[in-house]
C-alpha angles and dihedrals in degrees: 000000000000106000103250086232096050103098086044091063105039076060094050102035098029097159096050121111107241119175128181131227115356134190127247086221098064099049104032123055091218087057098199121146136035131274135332107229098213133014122185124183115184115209106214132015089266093056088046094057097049087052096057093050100057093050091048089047087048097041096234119159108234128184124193112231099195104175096342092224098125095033126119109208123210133250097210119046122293113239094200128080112248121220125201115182108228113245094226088059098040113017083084119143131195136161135197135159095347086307116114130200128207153187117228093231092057108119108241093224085064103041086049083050090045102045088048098054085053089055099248124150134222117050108058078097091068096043110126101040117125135232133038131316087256095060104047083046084054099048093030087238112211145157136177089025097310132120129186090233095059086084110037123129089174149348122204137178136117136283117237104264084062100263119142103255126189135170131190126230092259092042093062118065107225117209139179104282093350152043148203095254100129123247102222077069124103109213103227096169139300138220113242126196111218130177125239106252127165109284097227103052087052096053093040081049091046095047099047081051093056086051100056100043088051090056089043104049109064118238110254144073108308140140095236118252112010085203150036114249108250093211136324080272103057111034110192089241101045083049085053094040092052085056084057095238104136104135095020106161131202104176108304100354136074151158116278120242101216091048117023088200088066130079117192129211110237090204097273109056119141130211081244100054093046089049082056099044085054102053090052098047086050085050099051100044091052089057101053110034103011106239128124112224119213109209117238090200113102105230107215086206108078085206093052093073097048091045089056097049095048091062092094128351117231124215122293107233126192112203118204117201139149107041114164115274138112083275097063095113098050085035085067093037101048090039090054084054104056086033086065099043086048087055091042082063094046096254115153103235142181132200122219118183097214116223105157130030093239128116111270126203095235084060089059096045090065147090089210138032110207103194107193094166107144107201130335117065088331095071108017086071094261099113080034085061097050094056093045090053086046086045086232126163116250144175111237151017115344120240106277098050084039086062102048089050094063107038101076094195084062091035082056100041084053093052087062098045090057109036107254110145105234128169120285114270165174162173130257115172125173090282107043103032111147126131105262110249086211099071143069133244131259090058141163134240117190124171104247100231104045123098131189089058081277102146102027125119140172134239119194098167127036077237093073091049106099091041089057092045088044089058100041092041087066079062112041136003093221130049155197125226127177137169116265120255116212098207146087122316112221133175116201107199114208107195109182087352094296109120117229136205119311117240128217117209122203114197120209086221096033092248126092109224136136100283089047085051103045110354115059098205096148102022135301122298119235135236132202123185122204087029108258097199099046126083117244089248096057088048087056091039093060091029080066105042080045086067090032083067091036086066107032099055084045094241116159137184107022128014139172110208107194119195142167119220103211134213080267097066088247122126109223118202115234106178147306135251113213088178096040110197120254113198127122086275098048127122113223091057086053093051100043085041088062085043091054094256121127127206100245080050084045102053102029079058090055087045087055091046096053089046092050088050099061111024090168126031131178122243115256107233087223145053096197101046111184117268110271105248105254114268129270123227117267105259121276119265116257122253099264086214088055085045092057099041092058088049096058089040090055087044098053087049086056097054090042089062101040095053093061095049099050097049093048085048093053093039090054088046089058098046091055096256129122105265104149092102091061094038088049094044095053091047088058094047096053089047089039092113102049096041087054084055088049088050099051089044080052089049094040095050088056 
């Protein structure tokens, strides 16, 4: 059916090159679908724009096609106007100076092979992929760790209303395959930055390139890769190929069987039979493995996308990031991090900056609660107590073990209960702020509910001990204070209660402190992981008082164990973060990273835990639940001399009313009465304390 607008543009645009119906077949490499109603392909910028202009005037809806090799065409009629850039206007190629200009419609095959011949470096790792310049700019096309974007000055082209439109590298956010560059945008070329490098090296690079991606992509019609790739670790067609579903075949469409993230058109596939394909391939892989694949594929059908993705839904997170600690700033950082893993994996997530400890609606609203609140009420069990209360679903401790996480003078109190060798320390407060005689200089005073090593200073002189105080007093009024350990500093993550790697941490200034973890001032630190100066049987040894604590303080799900090995041999437990950082920088990726895990793995597995743990939950009766009082400090631990005294006083009343009873059981006895229930009873008083301990072992074995 001839478009209504057709002859009005043909009068306003006279020049411009308009073909009909056009096969799909013609203009995408899958080749699925019928015809495209109307194709325009302007010839020059000029043309382009008026183009533009008339569509926007006449409110047609218009697509560009590029190269068609990622595009889905339709079975029924396409209601929207498709624009293809001639190669003669925009395939142009220019280079000065290392910087390279060049047209949208260049294929990027040719510009790779162009800019090596030149000897430029950077992009022989992205010979071989298919389609124009515009569209790789577009999709951020990338492979072997490069990215196009990597080496962008500037993008231009026109909105769609015909006006001249232009970005800079740092104006465009460049993710991994895609960008921000808007779609109501046409490509028309871009300007790239790319390093001399030896020629020959570039074009043996590029070539071997060429070779590989030519054993790896199956012959046949196809639209590249169906899906994104969720990590390095898990690929979209190993996860396919592990639901054994190479060769898998809807209509005229199927799997191929050399690449599992490639369907391939038989001939006589239809739009209809690849949207299905693709459902089931998202289905199957859900199932299995839990992620939730996002196709890479442009459907041409605004109905196809939606169709896919309602196939099967995957889980609604609510990320929780910012608060208003000290922390803030890693808090975003760290919760950008795991937002973007969790959408790596599919997951449907939204971000909350968290400015009050108070229930939100967009808590409520999801599966999943993703708490990445580093100090203040998100890690002291505050927010954790909100969403108990809410019976919520949450990743991570809950909010007792949250608090005594956080709070170092409990952390310390619960080393000793159990056992852990930890550092000796104590308490000074303002009004008891002496420097302990028990302990040894140099020492450390850290503010106990601080995280991030914000608040910790050292003292290497009793001089310097009013300054310090001084300075951690304007942050806390009680405070820890510890020897100082010369050692090793190791973490030893636990994800899920597996322990992980342990980590060794090399400090440029030999202490770790916040300017050692984020800043740089004096030089990076460094990070080794496995830990290279540690026998195999320290690493084990902390690797075992790490779960010890992980028990213990009743944490579950994710936990950093930090520890100093001294001279000595011994590891020395620090402290525990129940809320680990996850930036760039950050330790519990490192080390899952070492173990094979990777971090959208890591954190999908920490979702699924949180969901297991609550199958039902109750609805809360409000969206805007009162703040949590902030939490008390865990009670004090009793005197130990007290303790004992008390002991040896219920003892000896023990002992007072068993004697009695004994005697006037064995005197009964003798004088021929019956006198063996008060003989009995006296004997169970006096062993009352130690049956009551065989009872609870009894209790405890069940």
């Amino acid at each position: 059916m001839k478009a209504q607008y057709l002859d009005d543009l043909k009068r306003a645009l006279p020049r411009l090159a308009i073909r009909e119906n056009v096969s799909y077949r013609d203009i995408t490499s899958l080749g699925v679908g019928s015809a495209l109603p109307v194709l325009a392909e302007p010839q020059d910028p000029e043309e382009l724009a008026g183009l533009l202009r008339f569509t926007s005037g006449h409110a047609i809806p218009v697509f560009v096609i590029g190269g068609g090799t990622n595009l889905v065409g339709m079975d029924a009629p396409c209601p929207m106007l498709g624009i293809r850039l001639h190669r003669n206007g925009f395939s142009e190629f220019s280079s000065e100076n290392g910087i390279i200009r060049a047209g949208a419609h260049l294929r990027l095959p040719d510009l790779t092979s162009r800019t090596v011949e030149l000897g430029l470096g950077g992009l022989a790792r992205l010979a071989g992929i298919p389609g124009t310049l515009g569209g790789a700019l577009r999709m951020n096309a990338g492979a072997n760790g490069v990215s196009i974007g990597d080496f962008i000055v500037k993008v231009s082209g026109f909105d769609f209303r015909g006006n001249p439109w232009s970005a800079g590298h740092d104006e465009i956010e460049w993710r991994y395959r895609g960008s921000s560059i808007p779609d109501d945008v046409v490509i028309t070329g871009a300007e790239l930055k790319l390093p001399a490098a030896d020629r020959e090296t570039e074009i043996a690079a590029l070539r071997s390139e060429v070779e590989a991606r030519r054993k790896r992509e199956p012959a046949g019609r196809s639209a590249g890769c169906t899906f994104r790739n969720v990590s390095e670790f898990e690929p979209a067609g190993r996860l396919i190929d592990q639901c054994r579903l190479k060769n898998y075949r809807i209509g005229g469409v199927a799997v191929s069987a050399e690449h599992a993230n490639f369907i391939v058109n038989l001939d006589s596939g239809r739009e209809s039979d690849y949207v299905e394909l693709v459902r089931h391939l998202r289905c199957a892989v859900a199932e299995k493995h839990g992620f939730y694949l996002r196709p890479e594929v442009k459907f041409l059908n605004p109905d196809a996308l939606p169709k896919v993705m309602a196939a099967v839904e995957a889980p609604k997170i609510n990320l929780l990031l910012g608060g208003t600690s000290n922390e803030r700033e890693i808090s975003l950082k760290s919760g950008s991090a795991v937002a973007q893993a969790l959408r790596n994996g599919g997951f449907d997530v939204t971000v909350t900056d968290v400015t009050e400890c108070r229930l939100l609606p967009e808590m409520r609203e999801a599966d999943v609660v993703y708490p990445v609140l580093h100090g203040g009420f998100g890690e002291d069990g505050r927010i954790q107590k909100v969403m108990e209360e809410a019976g919520l679903r949450f990743v991570g401790s809950g909010s007792a073990a949250s608090l005594l996480t956080m709070d170092k003078i409990a952390t310390k109190r619960l080393l000793d209960r159990l056992g852990i060798q930890t550092a000796k320390w104590s308490v000074v407060t303002r009004d008891r702020r002496e420097l302990p005689q028990n302990l040894k200089l140099p020492l450390i005073l850290k503010v106990p509910m601080e995280g991030s090593t914000f608040g910790i200073v050292k003292v290497e002189r009793a001089e310097e001990w009013d300054a310090a105080l001084e300075k951690e007093f304007a942050m806390a009024g009680e405070l820890l204070v510890e020897e100082y350990i010369d050692g090793i500093e190791i973490t030893v993550p636990i994800v899920n209660g597996e322990v992980l790697p342990a980590i060794e941490i090399k400090s440029p200034h030999g202490f770790y402190d916040y300017d050692a973890k984020y800043v740089y001032k004096d030089g990076h630190t460094e990070y080794f992981c496995p830990a290279r100066s540690l026998s195999a049987e320290q690493v084990a040894d902390a690797s075992r008082q790490a779960v010890k604590f992980y028990l213990g303080a009743g944490c579950r799900d994710i936990l950093r164990v930090d520890f100093i090995v001294g001279k000595d041999g011994v590891p020395y437990m620090l402290e525990g973060n129940s809320i680990p950082g996850c930036t760039a920088t950050s330790l519990v990726p490192k080390a899952a990273k070492v173990s094979g895990i990777s971090f959208e793995k890591m954190t999908a597995t920490l979702v699924y835990a949180a969901m297991r743990r609550h199958e039902a939950r109750p609805e809360p009766e409000s969206a805007a639940a009162p703040a949590s009082p902030a939490p008390a400090r865990l009670a004090n631990k009793p005197n130990p001399l007290l303790v004992k005294l008390c002991h040896l006083l219920f003892r000896l009343a023990l002992v007072l009313c068993a004697v009695p009873l004994i005697v006037s059981g064995i005197q009964a006895m003798r004088a021929g009465y019956t006198g063996w229930p008060l003989l009995v009873s006296g004997l169970f008083v006096l062993c009352a304390e130690f049956l009551f301990k065989w009872f609870d072992r009894l209790e405890k074995m069940k």
